[in-house]
C-alpha positions in Angstrom: -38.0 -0.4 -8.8 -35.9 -3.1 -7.2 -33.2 -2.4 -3.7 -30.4 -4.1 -5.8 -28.3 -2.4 -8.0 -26.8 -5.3 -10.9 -23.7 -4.1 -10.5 -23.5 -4.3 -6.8 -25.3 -8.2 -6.9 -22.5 -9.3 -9.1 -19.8 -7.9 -6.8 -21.2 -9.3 -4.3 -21.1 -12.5 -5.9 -18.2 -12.4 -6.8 -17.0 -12.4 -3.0 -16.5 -15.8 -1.5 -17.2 -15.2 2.1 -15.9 -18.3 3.0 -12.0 -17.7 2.7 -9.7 -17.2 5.5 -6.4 -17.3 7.1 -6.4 -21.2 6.0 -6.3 -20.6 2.4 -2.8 -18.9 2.7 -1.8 -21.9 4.1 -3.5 -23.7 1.2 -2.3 -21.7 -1.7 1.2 -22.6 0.1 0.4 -26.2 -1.2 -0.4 -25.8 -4.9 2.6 -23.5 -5.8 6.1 -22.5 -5.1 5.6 -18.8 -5.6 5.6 -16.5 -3.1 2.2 -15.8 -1.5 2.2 -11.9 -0.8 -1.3 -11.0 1.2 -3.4 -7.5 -0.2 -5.3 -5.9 2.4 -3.7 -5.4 5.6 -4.1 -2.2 6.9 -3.8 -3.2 11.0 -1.2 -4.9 13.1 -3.3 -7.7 13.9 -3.8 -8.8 10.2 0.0 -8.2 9.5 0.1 -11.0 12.6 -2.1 -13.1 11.2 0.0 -13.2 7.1 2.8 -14.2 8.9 1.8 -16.9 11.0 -0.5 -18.2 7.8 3.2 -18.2 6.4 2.4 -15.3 3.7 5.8 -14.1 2.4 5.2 -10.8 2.2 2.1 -8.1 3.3 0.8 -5.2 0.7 -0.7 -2.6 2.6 -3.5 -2.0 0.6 -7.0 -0.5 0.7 -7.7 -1.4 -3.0 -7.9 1.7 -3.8 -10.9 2.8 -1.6 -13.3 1.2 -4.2 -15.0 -1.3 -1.9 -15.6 1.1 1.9 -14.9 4.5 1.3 -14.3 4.6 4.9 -10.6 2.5 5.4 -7.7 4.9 6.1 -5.6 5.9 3.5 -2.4 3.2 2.8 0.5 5.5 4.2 -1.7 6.4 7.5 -1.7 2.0 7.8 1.6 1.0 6.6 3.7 2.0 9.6 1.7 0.2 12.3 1.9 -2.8 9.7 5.6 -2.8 9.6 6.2 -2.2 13.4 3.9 -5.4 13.7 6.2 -7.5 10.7 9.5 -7.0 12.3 11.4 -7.5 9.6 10.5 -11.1 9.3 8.8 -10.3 5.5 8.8 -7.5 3.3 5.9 -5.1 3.6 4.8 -3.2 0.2 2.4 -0.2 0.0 -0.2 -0.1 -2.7 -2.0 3.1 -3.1 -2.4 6.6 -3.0 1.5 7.0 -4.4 1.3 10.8 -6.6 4.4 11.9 -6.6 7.9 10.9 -5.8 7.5 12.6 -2.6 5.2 9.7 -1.8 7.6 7.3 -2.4 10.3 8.6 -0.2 7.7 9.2 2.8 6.5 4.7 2.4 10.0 3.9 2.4 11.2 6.6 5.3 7.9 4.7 7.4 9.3 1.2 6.6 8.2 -0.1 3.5 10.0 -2.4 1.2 9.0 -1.3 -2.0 6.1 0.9 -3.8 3.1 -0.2 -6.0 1.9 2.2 -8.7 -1.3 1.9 -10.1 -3.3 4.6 -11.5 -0.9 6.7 -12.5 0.5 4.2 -14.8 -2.8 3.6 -16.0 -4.0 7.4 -16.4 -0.6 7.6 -17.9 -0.8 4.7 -20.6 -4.6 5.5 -21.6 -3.5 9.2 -22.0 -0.1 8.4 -23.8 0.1 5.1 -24.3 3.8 3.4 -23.7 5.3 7.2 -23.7 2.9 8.1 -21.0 3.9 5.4 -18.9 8.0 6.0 -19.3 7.0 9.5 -18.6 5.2 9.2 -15.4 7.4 6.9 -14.0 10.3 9.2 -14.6 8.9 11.9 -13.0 8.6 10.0 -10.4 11.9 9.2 -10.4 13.4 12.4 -10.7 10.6 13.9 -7.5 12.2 10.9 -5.9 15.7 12.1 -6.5 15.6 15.5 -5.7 13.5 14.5 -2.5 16.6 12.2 -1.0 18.9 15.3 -2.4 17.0 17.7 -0.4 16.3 15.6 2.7 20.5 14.5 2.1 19.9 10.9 1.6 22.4 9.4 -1.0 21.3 6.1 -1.0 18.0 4.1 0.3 19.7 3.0 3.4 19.9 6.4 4.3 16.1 7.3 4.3 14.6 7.3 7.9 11.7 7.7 9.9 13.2 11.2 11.0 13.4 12.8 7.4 9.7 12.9 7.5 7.2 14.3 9.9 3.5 12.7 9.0 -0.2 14.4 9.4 -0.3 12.1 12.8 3.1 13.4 14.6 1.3 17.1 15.0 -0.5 17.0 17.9 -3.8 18.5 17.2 -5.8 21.4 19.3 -9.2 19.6 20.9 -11.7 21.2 19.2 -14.1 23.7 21.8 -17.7 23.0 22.0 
């Protein structure tokens, strides 16, 4: 029996282990889109997009597929954002459920929302109707969250309308 799964060698090879902060800059050259950079889940590579001149940062785990190990999106994005400074838009991609999880990512600083598996549970279960479906529940779960928490506008969602797993100070376990 061989060590190497077939699935995992062509992953694997799909990778190119060569890339780095210079192919931003690159990628810069060849178009006049917008380069938005996946994958930042720490201050430091927020730092790094910006100076390779990325015009925006998706906080971004890829869904946990690759390490099951990285910490969940929202627990990233607001250490990402505090790093941008509000010189680009930072996006959250993952681990959005409900509308309540919208209004948390933009109450922690975050530009806008990517949705991605529950459009896709929604359009192979539904097809188009599944997807107009999902997307206004989570529009209405949105609403009534900025109702509830007295927000009548986006402007007026803040870090204090929330109060994350992190801010509660947790009892050191006894040994």
């Amino acid at each position: 029996m061989s060590d190497d799964s077939g699935l995992a060698s062509y992953v694997a090879g799909q990778i190119d282990r060569s890339l780095s902060w210079k192919d931003v800059k690159w990628l810069q050259t060849i178009t006049t889109l917008p380069i938005l950079v996946k994958g930042v889940l720490t201050a430091e590579d927020a730092r790094l997009s910006i100076q390779a001149g990325a015009a925006g940062i998706i906080v971004s785990n890829h869904g946990a597929r690759q390490l099951d190990y990285v910490p969940a999106t929202i627990m990233a994005l607001e250490e990402v954002v505090k790093a941008a400074q509000g010189r680009v838009p930072v996006f959250l991609d993952g681990g959005v459920r409900r509308g309540t999880d919208v209004f948390k990512a933009l109450a922690l600083g975050a530009s806008g929302i990517f949705i991605g598996r529950p459009v896709v549970f929604s359009l192979a279960a539904e097809g188009e109707a599944g997807i107009r479906k999902v997307l206004q529940m989570l529009r209405d779960e949105f609403e009534l969250t900025m109702a509830l928490s007295g927000c009548r506008s986006l402007k007026e969602i803040t870090r204090d309308h929330i109060v994350a797993d992190w801010d509660i100070p947790r009892p050191i376990p006894r040994l």
